[in-house]
N, C-alpha and C positions, 0 to 999 in steps of 0.2 A: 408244521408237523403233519405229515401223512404216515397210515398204516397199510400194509398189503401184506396178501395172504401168498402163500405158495404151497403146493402140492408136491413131492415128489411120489412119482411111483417107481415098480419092481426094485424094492427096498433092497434087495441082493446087494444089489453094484452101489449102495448110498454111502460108501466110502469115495466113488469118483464123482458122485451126485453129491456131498458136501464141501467136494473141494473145488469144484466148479461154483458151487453156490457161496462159498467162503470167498472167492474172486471175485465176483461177483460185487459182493459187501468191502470188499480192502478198494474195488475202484469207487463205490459210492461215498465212501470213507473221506475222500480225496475234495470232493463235491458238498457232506453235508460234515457239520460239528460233531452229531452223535447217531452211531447206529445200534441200536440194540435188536437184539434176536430171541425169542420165543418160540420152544418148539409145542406146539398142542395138541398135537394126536398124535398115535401110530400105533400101526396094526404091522404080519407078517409082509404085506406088500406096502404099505403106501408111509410117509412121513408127511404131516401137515406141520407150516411154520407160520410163524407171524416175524414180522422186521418191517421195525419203526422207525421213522426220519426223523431226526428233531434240527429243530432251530432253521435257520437259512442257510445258503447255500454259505460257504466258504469265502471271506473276504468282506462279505455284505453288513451293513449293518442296519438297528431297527430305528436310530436314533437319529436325529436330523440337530444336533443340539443345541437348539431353539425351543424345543416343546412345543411346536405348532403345526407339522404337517408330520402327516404318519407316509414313511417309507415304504417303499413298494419292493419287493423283492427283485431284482432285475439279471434278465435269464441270459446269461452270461455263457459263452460261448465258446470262448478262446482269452487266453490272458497270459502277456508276457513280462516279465520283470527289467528295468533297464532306466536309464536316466531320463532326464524330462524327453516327451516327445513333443515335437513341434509341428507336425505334418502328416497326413494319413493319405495312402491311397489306396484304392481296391482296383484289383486287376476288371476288366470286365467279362471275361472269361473264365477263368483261372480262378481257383481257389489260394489266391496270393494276397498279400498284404503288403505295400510298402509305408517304411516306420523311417520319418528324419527325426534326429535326435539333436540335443544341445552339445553335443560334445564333436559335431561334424560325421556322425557316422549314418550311414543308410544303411537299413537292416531290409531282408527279404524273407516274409515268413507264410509257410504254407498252413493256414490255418485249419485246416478240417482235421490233418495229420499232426501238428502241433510242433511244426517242422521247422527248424532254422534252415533255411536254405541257402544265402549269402550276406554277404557282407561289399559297402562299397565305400571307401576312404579317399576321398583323393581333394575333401573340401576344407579349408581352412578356417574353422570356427563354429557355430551352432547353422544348420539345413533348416529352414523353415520351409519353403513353396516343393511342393513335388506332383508329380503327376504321370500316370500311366498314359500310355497312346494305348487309342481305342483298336488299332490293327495293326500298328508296325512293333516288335522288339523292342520299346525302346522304351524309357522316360525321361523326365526331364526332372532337374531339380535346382534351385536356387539358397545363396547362404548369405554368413554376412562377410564374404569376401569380395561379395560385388558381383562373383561370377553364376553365371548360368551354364549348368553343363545337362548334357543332352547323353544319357549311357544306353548301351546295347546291355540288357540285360542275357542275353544268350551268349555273348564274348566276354562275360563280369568286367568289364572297364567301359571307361569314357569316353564315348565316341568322340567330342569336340564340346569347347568350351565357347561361349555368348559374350563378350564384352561390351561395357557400354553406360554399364549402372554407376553410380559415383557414390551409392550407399547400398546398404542388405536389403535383399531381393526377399519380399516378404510371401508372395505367392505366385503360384507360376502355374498355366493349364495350358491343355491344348483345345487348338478347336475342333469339333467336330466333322468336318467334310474339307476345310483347307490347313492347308502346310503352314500352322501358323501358333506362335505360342506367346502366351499374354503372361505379362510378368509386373507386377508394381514395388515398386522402391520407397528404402529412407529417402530417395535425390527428389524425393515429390512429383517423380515422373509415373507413366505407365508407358509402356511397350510394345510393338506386337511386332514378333519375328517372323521371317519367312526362313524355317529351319533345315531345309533342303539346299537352299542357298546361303544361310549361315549369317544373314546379315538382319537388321534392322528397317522393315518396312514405314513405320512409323512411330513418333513421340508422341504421345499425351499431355500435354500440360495444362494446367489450371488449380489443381489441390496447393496449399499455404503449407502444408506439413506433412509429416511420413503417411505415405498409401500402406497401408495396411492390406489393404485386399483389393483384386481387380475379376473378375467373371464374365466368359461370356455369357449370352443367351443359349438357351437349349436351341431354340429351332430359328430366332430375330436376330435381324443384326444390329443388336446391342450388347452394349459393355456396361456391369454397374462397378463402382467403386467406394470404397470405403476410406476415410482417411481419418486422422488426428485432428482437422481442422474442423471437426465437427460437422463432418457435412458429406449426404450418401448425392453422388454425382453418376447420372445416367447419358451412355454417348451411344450417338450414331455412327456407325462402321459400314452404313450401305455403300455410301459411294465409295470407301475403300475394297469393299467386298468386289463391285462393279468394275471397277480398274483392273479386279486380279482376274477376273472371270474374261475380260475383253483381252488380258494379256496371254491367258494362258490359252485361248482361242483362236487370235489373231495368228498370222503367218510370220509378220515382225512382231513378233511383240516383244523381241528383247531389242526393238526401237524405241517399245511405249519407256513414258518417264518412269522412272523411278523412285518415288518420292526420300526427299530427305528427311532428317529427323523430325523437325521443326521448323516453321519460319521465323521473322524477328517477335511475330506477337505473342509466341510459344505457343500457339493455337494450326492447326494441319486443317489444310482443306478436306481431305479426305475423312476427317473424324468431325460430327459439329456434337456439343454438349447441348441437349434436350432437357436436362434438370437438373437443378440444381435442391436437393432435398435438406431443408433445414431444421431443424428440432430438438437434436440431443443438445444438450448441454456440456457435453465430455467428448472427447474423442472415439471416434466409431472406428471397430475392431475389426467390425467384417458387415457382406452384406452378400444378399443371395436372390436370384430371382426366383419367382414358382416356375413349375416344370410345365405348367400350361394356362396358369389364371395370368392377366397382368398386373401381379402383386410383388413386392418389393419385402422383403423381412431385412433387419438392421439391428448388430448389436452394440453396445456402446460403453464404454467408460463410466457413465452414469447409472448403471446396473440397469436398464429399460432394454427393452424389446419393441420396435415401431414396424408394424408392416403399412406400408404405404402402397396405393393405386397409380394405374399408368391409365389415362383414356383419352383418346383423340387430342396428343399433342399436352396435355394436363398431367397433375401428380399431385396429390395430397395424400396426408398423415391420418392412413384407417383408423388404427388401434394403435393402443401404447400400453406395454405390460412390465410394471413394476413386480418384482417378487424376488427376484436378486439383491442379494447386497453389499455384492463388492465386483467387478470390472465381468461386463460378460465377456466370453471371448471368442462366442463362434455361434452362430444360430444357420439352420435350415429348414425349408419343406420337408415333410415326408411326402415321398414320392407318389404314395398310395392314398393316403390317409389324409382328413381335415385338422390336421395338425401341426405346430409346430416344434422342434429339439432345438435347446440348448443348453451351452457348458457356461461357466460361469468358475471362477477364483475362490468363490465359495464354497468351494466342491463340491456342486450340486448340477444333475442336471433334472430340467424340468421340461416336460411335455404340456403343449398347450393347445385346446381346444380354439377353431377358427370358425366355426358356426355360433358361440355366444359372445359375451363382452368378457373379454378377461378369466377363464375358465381355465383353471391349470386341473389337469387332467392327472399328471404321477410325477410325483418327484424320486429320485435315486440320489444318491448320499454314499459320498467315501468320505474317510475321517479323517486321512493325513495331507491326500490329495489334491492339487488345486487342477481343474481340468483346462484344455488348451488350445484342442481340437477337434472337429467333428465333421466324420463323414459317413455319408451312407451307401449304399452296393449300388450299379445302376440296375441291377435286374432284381436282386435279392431283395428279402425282407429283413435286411443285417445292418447293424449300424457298428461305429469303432469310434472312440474317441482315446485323446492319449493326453495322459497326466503328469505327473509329476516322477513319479515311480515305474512309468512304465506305459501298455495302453491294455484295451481289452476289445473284445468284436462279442456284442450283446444283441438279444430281440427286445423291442418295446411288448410284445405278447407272441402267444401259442400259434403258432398255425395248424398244429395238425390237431382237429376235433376230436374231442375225448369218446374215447368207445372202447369197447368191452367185445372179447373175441369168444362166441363158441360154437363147435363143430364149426360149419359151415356158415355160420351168419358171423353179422358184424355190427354191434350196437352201438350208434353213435349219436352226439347232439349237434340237433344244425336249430337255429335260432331257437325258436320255444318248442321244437318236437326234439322227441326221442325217435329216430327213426333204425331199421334195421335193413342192410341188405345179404343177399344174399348173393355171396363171391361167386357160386359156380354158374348159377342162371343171367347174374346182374341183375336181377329184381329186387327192389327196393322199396319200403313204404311206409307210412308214420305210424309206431304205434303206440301213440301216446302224445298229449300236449299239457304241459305244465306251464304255469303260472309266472309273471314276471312284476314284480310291483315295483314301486318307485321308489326303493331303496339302494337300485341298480345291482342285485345280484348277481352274481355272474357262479354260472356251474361251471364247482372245480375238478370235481367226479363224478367217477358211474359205472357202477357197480350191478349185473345182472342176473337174478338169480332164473334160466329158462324155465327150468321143472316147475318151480311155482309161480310162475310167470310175474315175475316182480323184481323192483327194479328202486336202484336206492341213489339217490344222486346228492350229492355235499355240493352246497351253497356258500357263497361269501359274499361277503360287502369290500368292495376295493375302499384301501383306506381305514379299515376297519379291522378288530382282532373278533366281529362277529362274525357266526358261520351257524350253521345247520342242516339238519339229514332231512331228506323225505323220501317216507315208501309210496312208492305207485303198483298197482296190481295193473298188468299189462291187459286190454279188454282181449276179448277170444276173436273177435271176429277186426283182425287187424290191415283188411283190404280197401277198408274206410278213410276218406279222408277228415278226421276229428276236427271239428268247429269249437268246443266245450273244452275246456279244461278239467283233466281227469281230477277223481279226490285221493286225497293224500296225508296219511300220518305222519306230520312234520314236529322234530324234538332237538332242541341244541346238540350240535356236536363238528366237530372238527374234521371228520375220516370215519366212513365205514367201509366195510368190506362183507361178503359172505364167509362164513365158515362153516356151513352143512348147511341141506335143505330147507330146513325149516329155523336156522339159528342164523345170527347175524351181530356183528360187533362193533361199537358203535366208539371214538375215542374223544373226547372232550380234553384241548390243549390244558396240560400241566396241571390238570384239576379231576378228573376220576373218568374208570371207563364203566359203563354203561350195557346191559343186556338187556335187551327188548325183545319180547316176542311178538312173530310174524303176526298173529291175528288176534293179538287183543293187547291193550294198555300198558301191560306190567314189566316195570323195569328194575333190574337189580344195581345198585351204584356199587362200585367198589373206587374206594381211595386209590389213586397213581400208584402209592407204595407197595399197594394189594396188589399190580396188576401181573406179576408171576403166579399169584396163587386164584386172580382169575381164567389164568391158561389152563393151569391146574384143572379145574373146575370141567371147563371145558373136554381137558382128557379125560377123564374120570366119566361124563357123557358120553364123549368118543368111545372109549373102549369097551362100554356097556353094550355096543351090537357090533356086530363082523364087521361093520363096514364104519370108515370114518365119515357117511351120510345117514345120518339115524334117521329116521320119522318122525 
């Protein structure tokens, strides 16, 4: 639940100034459960309002139904409705989405706009592997027809079709820098095509049961793999890589060989297996490498999460995270951050800290949903995963720092300061440093009042339905760089905001609001059911001087 204040002025025209402000509220409508609106002052020129957000955003819920971890509200960004999705990519340019579905269909959607763009039909049964090319028009996608088809998204059809697989082609990528796309199979095999030439560079073999998932390395020439056979298997692709580099160099090099699928021992010179990763207990879903440590992450059948080490030729089982409880189905790095995402049948996904031993950081929670897949932006700070009902494109947190706009400054928080700059000069400077205890608070507001130079900022506990306000009186001489942490009148509350110079309004979730004055103790509680007739109160103030800023 958050509160905010608004101002209109030159009241004349506040018949186009309410129906702009009524739009306004019918899109937040759309986003939160309930909006209510109070009007608390007005004079000949100006209209002041209050409008209240209650509950979480739309769709979300607060209940994990276990009774043991509290829900985090999860900032949801885009959300489409449609049958189970099986596969996610994000363009890497492009504000695009590609969505495979269980029913063979490939969806194209322009998320920032909320835009269906296409549609692609030409697969025979449920699409699982798909994947964007990082520079040409194109992707790739695999089903359980066996086929690999390769479409020109700017021609909406299928450029040519991959044969070769003898079961459903579970995931499919390309690589980075060569013409080459990696695909793993129910047939126990893995893949890698040369897709300009249309054919089959090489087989994989060694997995006892369905590959689930195959990956390159971001920048090494390695391949990880997941399979059913309980076991995450890490391979060498150098000297494949080397053959294609000396061929595509060379003057003959449509002399050099061309390797076949496999030899008799089902093992290719060109690929050797480096590890062989033993542990789960259940069949492993998927498996991912980091974008720069050599760490391995693994999800499994057995509800665990294993990140495992690579070093000098070596592999072993770092950590192992229990907290799912029933089939994970997809784990990754965040790209940024010391942590790791996953989905889970549970439908739950859970964020984990990789600096401690076992550290789950937020959990998110649908109710009907079991989730399926998970991918994140490669430049973005965006994730998508796709469920049962559909998918959605969410942030694990805020990026843009909360601050507070007036005239020409711009008051914002960067770790423990409150700092202000100023847009027209660019000069910028701290004015003010508050407190942080090991409760792990996190500022969710910030609220500024200049004229009295003071400054109200809403506190939370992640995980927690605790929260609280504190006043800070901003010091005069703000050129300083502050060592001390300022003093502060700190009092339960959920949301405040200013509503005149010297008045301010304090809201306390589904239990009373609150008036405190600026420079001493006293507070007046009114019950939630009062709180019309605490706006009242307030007008009744307001309209006692010309202006809706009394002294």
């Amino acid at each position: 639940m958050s509160v905010h204040f608004l101002k209109f002025t030159n009241f004349k025209l506040r018949k186009r100034y309410f129906r702009l402000f009524h739009c306004c509220v019918d899109r937040l409508k759309s986003h939160f459960n309930l909006v209510k609106i109070f009007e608390i002052g007005r004079s000949s020129e100006e209209v002041v309002m209050i409008y209240i957000l209650f509950d979480l955003p739309a769709g979300e819920n607060t209940s994990n139904g276990r009774g043991r971890d509290k829900i985090k509200t999860m900032l949801v960004k885009f959300e489409s409705k449609s049958q189970r999705v099986n596969g996610l990519s994000f363009h890497p340019k492009r504000p695009w989405i590609l969505v495979s579905l269980h029913n063979g269909i490939i969806q194209l959607w322009e998320y920032q706009l909320c835009a269906y763009l296409e549609k692609f039909e030409e697969h025979e049964g449920p699409v699982h592997g798909i994947c964007f090319h990082n520079q040409q028009p194109i992707f790739v996608s695999g089903g359980d027809d066996c086929k690999i088809k390769v479409w020109n998204y700017n021609q909406s059809r299928s450029w040519f079709t991959l044969l070769g697989h003898y079961g459903s082609v579970r995931s499919t990528q390309f690589h980075e820098k060569c013409p080459w796309i990696l695909s793993a199979s129910d047939d126990h095999t893995i893949r890698i095509w040369n897709w300009p030439k249309r054919n089959c560079i090489t087989t994989i073999n060694g997995h006892d049961h369905f590959v689930m998932c195959a990956q390159f390395h971001p920048t090494d020439d390695l391949v990880v793999s997941a399979s059913l056979d309980k076991t995450v298997r890490v391979w060498d692709i150098s000297e494949l890589r080397r053959n294609y580099s000396e061929s595509t160099t060379s003057i003959s090099g449509h002399l050099h060989r061309q390797p076949e699928c496999s030899d008799r021992l089902g093992l290719h010179a060109d690929v050797v297996e480096l590890h062989n990763l033993k542990g789960h207990k259940r069949g492993v879903n998927w498996a991912v490498f980091h974008p720069t440590r050599p760490l391995i992450a693994s999800a499994a059948d057995d509800g665990l999460i294993k990140e495992w080490r690579m070093f000098e030729g070596d592999a072993w089982e770092v950590q192992s995270r229990p907290g799912h409880y029933n089939n994970v189905t997809c784990v990754l790095f965040h790209p940024r951050k010391n942590c790791i995402v996953s989905t889970s049948e549970d439908r739950r996904i859970f964020v984990w800290g990789t600096t401690g031993r076992r550290i789950l950081l937020e959990t998110f929670r649908r109710d009907l949903d079991r989730f399926w897949t998970l991918v994140s932006h490669p430049s973005l700070n965006v994730f998508a995963a796709g469920h049962d009902s559909g998918m959605m494109i969410f942030k694990l947190d805020r990026e843009r720092p909360l601050h507070a706009v007036h005239q020409n400054f711009i008051y914002y928080v960067k770790e423990k300061y409150v700092r202000r700059l100023n847009w027209e000069t660019g000069e910028y400077s701290a004015v003010l440093m508050f407190s942080e205890n090991e409760s792990g608070e996190v500022v969710f507001s910030i609220a500024v009042n200049p004229e009295q130079n003071a400054v109200l900022l809403t506190k939370r506990i992640p995980k927690s339905d605790a929260s609280s306000c504190e006043l800070f009186s901003i010091p005069v001489d703000t050129k300083a760089r502050y060592s001390e942490v300022q003093d502060s009148k700190k009092f339960p509350g959920h949301s405040a905001i200013w509503v005149a110079k010297k008045r301010f309004a304090v809201l306390e979730a589904y239990q009373y609001v609150m008036e405190p004055k600026q420079y001493n103790s006293q507070f007046k509680f009114i019950e939630n059911t009062l709180l019309i007739h605490f706006c009242l109160n307030v007008l009744n103030d307001v309209s006692s001087s010309k202006s809706l800023d009394p002294d």
